[in-house]
C-alpha positions as CSV (number, residue, x, y, z in Angstrom):
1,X,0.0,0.0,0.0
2,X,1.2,3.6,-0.7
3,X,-0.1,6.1,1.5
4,X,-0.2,10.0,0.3
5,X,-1.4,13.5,1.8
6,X,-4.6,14.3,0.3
7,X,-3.8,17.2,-2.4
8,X,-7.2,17.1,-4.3
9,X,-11.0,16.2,-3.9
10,X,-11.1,13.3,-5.6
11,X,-8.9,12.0,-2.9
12,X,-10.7,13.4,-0.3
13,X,-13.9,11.6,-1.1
14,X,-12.3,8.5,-1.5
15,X,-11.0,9.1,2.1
16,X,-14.3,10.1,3.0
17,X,-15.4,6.7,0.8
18,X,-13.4,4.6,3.2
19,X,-14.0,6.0,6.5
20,X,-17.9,5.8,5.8
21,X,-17.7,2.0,4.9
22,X,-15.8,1.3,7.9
23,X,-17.3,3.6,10.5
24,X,-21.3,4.4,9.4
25,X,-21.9,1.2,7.4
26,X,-20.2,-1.3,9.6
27,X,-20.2,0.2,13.0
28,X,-23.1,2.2,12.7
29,X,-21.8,5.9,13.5
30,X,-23.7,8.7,12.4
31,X,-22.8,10.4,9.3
32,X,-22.8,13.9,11.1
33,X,-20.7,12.5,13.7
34,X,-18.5,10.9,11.4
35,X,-17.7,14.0,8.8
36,X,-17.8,16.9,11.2
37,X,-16.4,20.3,12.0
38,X,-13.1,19.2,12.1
39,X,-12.3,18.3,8.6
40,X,-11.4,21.2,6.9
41,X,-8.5,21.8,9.6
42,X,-7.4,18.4,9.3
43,X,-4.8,16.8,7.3
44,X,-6.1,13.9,5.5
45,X,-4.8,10.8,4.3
46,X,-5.5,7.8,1.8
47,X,-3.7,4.5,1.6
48,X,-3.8,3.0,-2.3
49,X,-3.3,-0.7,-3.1
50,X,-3.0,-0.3,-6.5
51,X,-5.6,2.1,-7.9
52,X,-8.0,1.7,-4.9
53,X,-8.3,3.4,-1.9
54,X,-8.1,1.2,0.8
55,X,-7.4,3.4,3.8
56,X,-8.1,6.5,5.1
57,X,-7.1,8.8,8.5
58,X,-6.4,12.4,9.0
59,X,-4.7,14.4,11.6
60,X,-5.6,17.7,13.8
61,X,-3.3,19.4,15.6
62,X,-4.0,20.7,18.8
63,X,-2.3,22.5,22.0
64,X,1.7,20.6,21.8
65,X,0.1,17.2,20.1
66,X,-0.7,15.8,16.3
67,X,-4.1,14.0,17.3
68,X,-4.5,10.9,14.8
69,X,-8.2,10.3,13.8
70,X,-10.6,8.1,12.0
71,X,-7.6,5.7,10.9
72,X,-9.4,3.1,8.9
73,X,-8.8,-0.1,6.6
74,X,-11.6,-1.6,4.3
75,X,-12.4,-5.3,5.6
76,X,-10.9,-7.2,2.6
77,X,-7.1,-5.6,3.4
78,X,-7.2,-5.3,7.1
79,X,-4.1,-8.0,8.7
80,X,-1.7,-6.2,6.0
81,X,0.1,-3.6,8.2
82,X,-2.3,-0.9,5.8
83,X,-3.1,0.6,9.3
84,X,0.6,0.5,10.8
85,X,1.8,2.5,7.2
86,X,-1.3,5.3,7.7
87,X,0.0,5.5,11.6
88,X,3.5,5.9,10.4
89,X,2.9,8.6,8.0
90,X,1.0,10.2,10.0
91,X,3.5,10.1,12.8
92,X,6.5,11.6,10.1
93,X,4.1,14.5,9.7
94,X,3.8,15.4,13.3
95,X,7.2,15.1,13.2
96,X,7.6,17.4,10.1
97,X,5.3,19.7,12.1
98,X,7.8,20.2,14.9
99,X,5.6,18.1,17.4
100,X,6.6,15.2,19.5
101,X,3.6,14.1,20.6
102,X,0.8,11.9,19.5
103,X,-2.3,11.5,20.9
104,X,-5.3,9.4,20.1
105,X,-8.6,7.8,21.0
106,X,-8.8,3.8,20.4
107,X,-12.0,2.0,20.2
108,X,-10.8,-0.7,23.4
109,X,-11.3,-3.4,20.9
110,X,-7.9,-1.9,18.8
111,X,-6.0,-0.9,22.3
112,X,-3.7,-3.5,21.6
113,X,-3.0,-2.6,17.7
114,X,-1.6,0.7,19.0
115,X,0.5,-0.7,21.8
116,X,2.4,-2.5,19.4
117,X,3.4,0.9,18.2
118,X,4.1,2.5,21.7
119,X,0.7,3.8,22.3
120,X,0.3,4.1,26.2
121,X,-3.3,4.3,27.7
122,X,-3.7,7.6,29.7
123,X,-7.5,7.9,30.4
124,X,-10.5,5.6,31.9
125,X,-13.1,4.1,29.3
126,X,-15.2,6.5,27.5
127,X,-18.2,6.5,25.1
128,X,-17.3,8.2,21.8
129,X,-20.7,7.5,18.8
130,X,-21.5,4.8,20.8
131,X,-18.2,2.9,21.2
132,X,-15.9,2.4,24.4
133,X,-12.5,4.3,24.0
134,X,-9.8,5.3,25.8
135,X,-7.3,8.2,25.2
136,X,-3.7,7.0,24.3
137,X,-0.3,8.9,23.7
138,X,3.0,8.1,21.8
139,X,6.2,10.4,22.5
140,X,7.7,10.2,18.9
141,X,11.4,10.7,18.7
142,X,12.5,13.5,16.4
């Protein structure tokens, strides 16, 4: 998979493509809570495995932290490390950013996918659209 910033609109609504298969379709999230105020601020990312867009995530940044959001894999290619190259890219450009923080907020049923990358759990259980989260945080070396 090749994953690029999103430079046009065409790939912003196959990001948008993606992340409403994965989150409304399958998980049943509300399409105004899904696409909201945030996205115009955001960075956004697509991941391509060939000519298709297969993933999607974007990135806010906020206070002294790149926040890493809506990171999603269409079903068929998920077990491929598609998510782990999104997380990466999106780590460089925190980086790029002068930042070296991450922060994000895991559905608990993917805690342990971002441990595996040095994501550390810093908050109790929460409901986010629905879903149990919890708020983790990476400190990325420069």
């Amino acid at each position: 998979m090749k994953v690029i910033k999103v430079a046009t609109d065409e790939e912003l609504n196959a990001a948008y493509h993606v992340r409403k298969s994965v989150f409304v379709d399958e998980q049943h999230v509300p399409i105004e809570e899904e696409i909201d105020h945030f996205e115009e601020k955001s960075i956004h990312f697509i991941g391509r495995n060939g000519n298709q867009v297969v993933g999607a995530s974007r990135l806010r940044f906020e206070e002294d932290y790149g926040k890493l959001e809506r990171i999603c894999v269409l079903k068929p290619y998920r077990g491929k490390s598609y998510g782990k190259l999104l997380i990466q890219h999106m780590e460089d450009e925190i980086k790029n950013h002068g930042y070296s923080k991450a922060k994000l907020h895991a559905q608990t049923n993917a805690k342990q996918f971002y441990e595996r990358f040095g994501y550390q759990i810093i908050s109790d259980e929460f409901m986010d659209a629905g879903i149990p989260h919890v708020a983790m945080t990476k400190e990325l070396i420069k």
